[in-house]
C-alpha positions in Angstrom: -4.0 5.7 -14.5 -4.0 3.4 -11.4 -6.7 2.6 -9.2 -5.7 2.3 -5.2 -7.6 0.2 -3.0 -8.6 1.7 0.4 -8.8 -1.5 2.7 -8.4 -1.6 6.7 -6.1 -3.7 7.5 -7.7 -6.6 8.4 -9.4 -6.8 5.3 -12.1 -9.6 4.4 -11.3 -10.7 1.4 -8.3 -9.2 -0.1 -8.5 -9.3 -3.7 -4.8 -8.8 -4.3 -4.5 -12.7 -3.3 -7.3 -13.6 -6.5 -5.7 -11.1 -8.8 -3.5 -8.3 -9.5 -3.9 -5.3 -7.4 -1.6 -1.9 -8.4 -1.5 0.1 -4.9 -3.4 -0.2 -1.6 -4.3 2.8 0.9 -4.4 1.6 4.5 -5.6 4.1 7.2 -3.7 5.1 10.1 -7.1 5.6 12.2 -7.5 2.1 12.0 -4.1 1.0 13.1 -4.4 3.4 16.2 -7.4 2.0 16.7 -5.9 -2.0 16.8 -2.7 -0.2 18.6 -1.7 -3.7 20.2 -0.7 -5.3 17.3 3.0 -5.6 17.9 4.0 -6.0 13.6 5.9 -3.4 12.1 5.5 -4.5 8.3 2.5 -3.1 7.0 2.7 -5.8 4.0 2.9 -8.5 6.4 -0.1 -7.5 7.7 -1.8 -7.3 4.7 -0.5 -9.9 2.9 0.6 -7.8 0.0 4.2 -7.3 -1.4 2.8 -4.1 -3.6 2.9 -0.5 -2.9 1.0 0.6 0.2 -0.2 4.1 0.5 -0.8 5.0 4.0 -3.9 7.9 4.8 -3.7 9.9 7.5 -7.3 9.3 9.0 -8.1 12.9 9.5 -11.4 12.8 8.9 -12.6 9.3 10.8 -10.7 10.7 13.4 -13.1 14.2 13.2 -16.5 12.2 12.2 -15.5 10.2 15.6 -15.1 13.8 17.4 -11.8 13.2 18.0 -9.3 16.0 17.4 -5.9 14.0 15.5 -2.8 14.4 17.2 0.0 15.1 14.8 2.4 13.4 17.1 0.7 10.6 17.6 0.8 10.3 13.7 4.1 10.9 13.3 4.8 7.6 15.4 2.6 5.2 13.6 4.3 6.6 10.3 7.6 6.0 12.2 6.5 2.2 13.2 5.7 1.4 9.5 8.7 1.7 7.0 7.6 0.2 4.0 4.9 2.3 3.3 5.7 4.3 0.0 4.0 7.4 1.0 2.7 8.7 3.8 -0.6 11.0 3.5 -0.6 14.9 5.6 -3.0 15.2 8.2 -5.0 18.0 6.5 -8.2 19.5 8.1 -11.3 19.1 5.1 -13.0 22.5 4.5 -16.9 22.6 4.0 -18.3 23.9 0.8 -20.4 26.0 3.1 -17.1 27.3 4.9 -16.4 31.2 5.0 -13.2 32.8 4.0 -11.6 32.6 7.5 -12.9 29.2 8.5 -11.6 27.9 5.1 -8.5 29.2 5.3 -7.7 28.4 8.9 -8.2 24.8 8.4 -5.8 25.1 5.4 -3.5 27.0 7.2 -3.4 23.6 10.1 -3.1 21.8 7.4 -0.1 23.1 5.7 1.7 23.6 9.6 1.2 19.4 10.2 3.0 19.1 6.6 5.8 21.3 7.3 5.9 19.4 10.6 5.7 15.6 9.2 7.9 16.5 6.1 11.6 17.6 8.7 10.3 13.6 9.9 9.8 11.9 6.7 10.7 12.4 3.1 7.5 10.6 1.3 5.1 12.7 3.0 2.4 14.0 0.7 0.5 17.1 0.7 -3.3 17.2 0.6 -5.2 20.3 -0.9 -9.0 20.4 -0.9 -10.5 21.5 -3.6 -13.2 24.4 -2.7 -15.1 26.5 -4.6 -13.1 29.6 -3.4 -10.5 28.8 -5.7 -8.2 31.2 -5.1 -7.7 30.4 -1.5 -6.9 26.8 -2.6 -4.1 27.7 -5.4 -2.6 30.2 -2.8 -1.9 27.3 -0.3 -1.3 24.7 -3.3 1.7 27.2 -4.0 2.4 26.4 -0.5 3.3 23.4 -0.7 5.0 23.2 -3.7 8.3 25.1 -2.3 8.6 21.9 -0.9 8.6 19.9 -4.5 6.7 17.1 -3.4 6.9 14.0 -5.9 3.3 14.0 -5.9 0.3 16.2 -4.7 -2.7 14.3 -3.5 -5.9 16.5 -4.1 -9.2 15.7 -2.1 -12.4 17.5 -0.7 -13.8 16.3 -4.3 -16.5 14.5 -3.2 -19.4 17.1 -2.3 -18.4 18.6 -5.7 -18.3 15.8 -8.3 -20.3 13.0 -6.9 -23.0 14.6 -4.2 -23.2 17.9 -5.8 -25.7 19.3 -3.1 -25.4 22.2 -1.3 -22.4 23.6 -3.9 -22.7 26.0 -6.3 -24.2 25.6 -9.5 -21.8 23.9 -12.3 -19.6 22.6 -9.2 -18.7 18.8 -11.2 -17.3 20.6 -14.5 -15.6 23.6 -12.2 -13.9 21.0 -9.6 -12.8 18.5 -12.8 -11.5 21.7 -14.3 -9.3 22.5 -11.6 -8.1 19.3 -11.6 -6.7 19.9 -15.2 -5.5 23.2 -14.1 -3.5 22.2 -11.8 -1.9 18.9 -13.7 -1.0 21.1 -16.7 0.5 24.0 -14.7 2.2 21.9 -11.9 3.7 19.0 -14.5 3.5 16.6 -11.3 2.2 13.7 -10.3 -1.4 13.9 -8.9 -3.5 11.8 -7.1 -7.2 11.8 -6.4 -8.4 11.2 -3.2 -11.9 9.3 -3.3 -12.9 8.9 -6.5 -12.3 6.2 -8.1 -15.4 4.4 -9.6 -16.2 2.9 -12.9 -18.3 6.7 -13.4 -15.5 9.4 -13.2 -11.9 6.7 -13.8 -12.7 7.3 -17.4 -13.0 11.3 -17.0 -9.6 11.0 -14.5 -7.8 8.9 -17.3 -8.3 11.1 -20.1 -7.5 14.3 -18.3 -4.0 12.0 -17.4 -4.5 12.3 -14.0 -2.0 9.0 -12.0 -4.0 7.5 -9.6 -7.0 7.5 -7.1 -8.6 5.2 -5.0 -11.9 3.9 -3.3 -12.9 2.3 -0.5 -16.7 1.5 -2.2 -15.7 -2.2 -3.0 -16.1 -3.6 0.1 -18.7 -1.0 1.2 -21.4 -1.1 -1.7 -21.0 -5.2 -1.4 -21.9 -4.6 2.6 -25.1 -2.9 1.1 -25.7 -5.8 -1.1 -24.7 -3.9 -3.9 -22.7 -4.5 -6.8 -21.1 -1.7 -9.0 -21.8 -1.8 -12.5 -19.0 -1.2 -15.3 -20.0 1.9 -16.7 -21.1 3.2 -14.1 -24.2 2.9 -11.5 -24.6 0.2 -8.7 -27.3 -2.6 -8.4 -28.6 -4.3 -5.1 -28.3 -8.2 -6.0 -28.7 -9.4 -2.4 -32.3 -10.1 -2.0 -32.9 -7.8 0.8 -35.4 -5.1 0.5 -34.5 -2.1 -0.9 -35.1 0.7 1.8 -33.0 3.7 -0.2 -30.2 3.9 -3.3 -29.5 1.8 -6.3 -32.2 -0.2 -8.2 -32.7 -3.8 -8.5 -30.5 -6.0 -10.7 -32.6 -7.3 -13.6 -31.7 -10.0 -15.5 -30.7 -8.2 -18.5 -28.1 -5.9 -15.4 -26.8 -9.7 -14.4 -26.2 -10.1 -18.3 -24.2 -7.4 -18.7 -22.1 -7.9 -15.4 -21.5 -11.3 -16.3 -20.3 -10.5 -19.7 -17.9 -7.4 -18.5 -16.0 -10.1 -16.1 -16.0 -13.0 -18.5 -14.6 -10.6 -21.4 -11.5 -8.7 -18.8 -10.7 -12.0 -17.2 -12.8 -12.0 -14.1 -10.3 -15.5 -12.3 -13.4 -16.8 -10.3 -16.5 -16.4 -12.8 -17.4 -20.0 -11.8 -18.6 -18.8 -8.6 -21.0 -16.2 -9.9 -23.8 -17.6 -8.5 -22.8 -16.7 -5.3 -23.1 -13.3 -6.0 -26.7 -12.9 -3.9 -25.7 -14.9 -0.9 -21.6 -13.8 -0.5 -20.5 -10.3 0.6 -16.9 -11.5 0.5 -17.6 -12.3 -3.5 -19.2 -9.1 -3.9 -16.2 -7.4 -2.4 -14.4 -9.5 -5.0 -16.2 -8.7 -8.0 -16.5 -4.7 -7.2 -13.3 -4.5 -6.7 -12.5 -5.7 -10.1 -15.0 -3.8 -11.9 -13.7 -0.5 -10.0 -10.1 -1.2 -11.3 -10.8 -2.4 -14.7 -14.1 -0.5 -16.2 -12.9 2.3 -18.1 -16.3 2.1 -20.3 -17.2 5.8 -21.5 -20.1 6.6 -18.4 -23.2 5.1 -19.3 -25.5 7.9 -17.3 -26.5 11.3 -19.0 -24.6 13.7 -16.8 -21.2 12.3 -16.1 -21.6 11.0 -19.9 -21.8 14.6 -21.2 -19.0 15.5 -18.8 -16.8 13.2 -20.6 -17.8 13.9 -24.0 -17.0 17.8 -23.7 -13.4 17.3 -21.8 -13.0 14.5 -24.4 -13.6 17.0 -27.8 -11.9 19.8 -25.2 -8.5 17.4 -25.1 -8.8 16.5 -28.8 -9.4 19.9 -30.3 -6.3 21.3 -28.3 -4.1 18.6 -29.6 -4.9 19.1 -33.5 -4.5 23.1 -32.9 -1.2 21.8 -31.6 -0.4 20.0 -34.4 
């Protein structure tokens, strides 16, 4: 399974020029946003000659109060050919959403595919998961008339890593549907938002192909690093006013010996962990695409464990 990096364009640092990095996800919001840049390459830009994923910015563009226009998407996918694909702008449904609210925004969101996809032919649908999930295979259906080499599948978030405000048993239910709809769909599937050292190892063995994460460069903003394993630890020095704990010494240990052990290319600098958000950035970055440690927290632990013995026991009855 691959990990994609989210990054905004003008990324401090980029990690891909320390070590290898699989796929990056850039964020059309942001290139609207620097709209007199005059470059047409997205890997120019970036410095990168991998593959670059390109989001639609649908929700920075509604967290700003700002209602997308799917024409003015459609250009800044047109001005950037060598992305590889291109994301829909979809419309994310609340957990709290009623019937018609939910599916009105997937109903927009399956008219700006249909729109984007007569444009370009590496558009990818987005479904959000909801708890309602009937609505959501109804509208998945959708968009598989349109055989789409991959289906990227989000709204996750609130489910699997927040869990507040959702019904109960909402992290087993939403993984669940991911499975569902890998096995019955036999395509490729990407996960929107949640890759982290805690759930990659969950995503892996349910063969899911990718997801990706911004939380490299964010955590390291907070001072934080991400542990492999799972879990974060503020190492910056600066009082703690909410999240994460403290890295002890025994937590520095442990990180140390994870990067030393996979190959971490600037371990000599490690010292510089406290003082340097850009080496941070680095190291959380290489955690989040390398730590595939079974989760070392009790519930995403058991959550592995059962879809673990789930995957096994069906393979031997196939056998």
């Amino acid at each position: 399974m691959r990990v994609i990096l989210g990054t905004p364009i003008n990324s401090r640092p980029k990690p891909w020029l320390y070590f290898h990095v699989p796929a990056l996800m850039v964020n059309a919001y942001d290139i609207i946003k620097n709209k007199d840049r005059k470059e047409h390459t997205i890997k120019n830009i970036l410095q990168y000659d991998g593959e670059v994923w390109m989001d639609s910015g649908g929700y920075q563009f509604l967290r700003h109060g700002k209602i997308p226009d799917i024409e003015d998407l459609s250009r800044v996918y047109d001005k950037f050919w060598d992305v590889r694909y291109y994301l829909n702008l979809d419309y994310p449904p609340s957990p709290t959403d009623s019937d018609n609210e939910l599916r009105i925004k997937l109903e927009k969101s399956l008219r700006n595919y249909e729109y984007l996809i007569k444009r370009f032919d590496n558009v990818l649908p987005v479904i959000h998961y909801h708890w309602k999930e009937q609505v959501t295979i109804k509208y998945l259906l959708k968009y598989l008339d349109y055989n789409p080499e991959c289906i990227a599948i989000g709204g996750l978030v609130p489910y699997v890593l927040i869990s507040k405000g959702v019904p109960r048993n909402s992290r087993r239910l939403a993984l669940e549907f991911l499975l569902k709809v890998k096995r019955e769909t036999k395509t490729c599937i990407h996960v929107l938002g949640l890759g982290s050292p805690i759930i990659n190892p969950i995503l892996k063995i349910m063969n899911m192909d990718s997801t990706d994460t911004s939380t490299w460069r964010v955590k390291a903003a907070y001072g934080k690093v991400v542990m492999p394993g799972g879990g974060e630890r503020h190492v910056s020095g600066r009082a703690i006013s909410f999240g994460g704990k403290k890295a002890s010494s025994e937590d520095l240990m442990r990180l140390y010996e994870f990067l030393n052990r996979t190959g971490f290319p600037i371990l000599d600098r490690f010292e510089d962990l406290q003082s340097s958000f850009e080496y941070r950035a680095l190291i959380n970055a290489w955690v989040v695409l390398n730590s595939y440690e079974i989760p070392n927290t009790g519930v995403f632990r058991r959550i592995y464990e059962e879809f673990a013995n789930k995957l096994i026991a069906e393979e031997i009855t196939k056998e």
